[in-house]
C-alpha positions in Angstrom: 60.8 90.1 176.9 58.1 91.6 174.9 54.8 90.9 175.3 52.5 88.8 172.5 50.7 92.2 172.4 53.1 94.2 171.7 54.8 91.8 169.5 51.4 91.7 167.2 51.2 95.0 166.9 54.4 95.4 166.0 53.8 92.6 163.3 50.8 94.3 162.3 52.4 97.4 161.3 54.8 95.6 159.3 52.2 94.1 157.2 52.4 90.5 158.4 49.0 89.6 158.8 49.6 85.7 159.2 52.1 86.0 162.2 50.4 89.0 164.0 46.8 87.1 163.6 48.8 83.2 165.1 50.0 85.4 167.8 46.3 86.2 168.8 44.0 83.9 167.8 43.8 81.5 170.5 44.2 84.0 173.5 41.1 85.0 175.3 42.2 88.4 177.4 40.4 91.2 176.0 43.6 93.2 174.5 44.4 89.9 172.4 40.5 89.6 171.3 40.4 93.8 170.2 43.8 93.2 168.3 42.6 90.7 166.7 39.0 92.2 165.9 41.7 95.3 164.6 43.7 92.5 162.5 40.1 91.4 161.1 39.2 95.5 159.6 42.9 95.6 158.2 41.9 92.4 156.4 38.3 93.9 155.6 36.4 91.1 157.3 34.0 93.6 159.3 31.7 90.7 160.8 34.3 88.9 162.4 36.4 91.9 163.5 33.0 92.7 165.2 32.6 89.2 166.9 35.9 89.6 168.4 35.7 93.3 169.7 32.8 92.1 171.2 34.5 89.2 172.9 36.7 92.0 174.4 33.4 93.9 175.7 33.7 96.5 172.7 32.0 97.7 169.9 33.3 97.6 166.9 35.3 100.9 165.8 35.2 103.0 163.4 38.4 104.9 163.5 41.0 104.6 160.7 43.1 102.0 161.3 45.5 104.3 161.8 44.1 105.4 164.4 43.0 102.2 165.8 46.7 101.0 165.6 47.7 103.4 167.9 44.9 103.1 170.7 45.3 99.4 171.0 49.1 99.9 171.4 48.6 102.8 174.1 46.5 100.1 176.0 50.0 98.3 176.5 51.1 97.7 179.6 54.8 96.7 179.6 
């Protein structure tokens, strides 16, 4: 089965912000609350991408998204 991570990263990828972002917004773990501070720069909404990597105990980053992309799904643990 894969994991709601995974899955909205995957969604993410594919450009569908919407599904990726339900997936995410009502979990609490810190890997849910950095993806969906990451969904939050992809949509350009830098305040609220900040609240939520803060949630996970991080600062915002300023990677390329990119980049950002692939750290969050190296953080994946199934």
């Amino acid at each position: 089965m894969t994991s709601p991570h995974r899955e909205a990263l995957t969604l993410a990828r594919q450009g569908r912000w919407e599904s990726a972002h339900r997936l995410v917004q009502s979990a609490g773990d810190p890997l849910s609350c950095q993806i969906h501070g990451y969904l939050h720069r992809v949509e350009g909404d830098l305040g609220n991408a900040a609240y939520w990597y803060r949630r996970a105990g991080e600062t915002l980053r300023d990677n390329s998204l990119q980049d950002e992309w692939q750290r969050l799904f190296a953080l994946l643990d199934d």
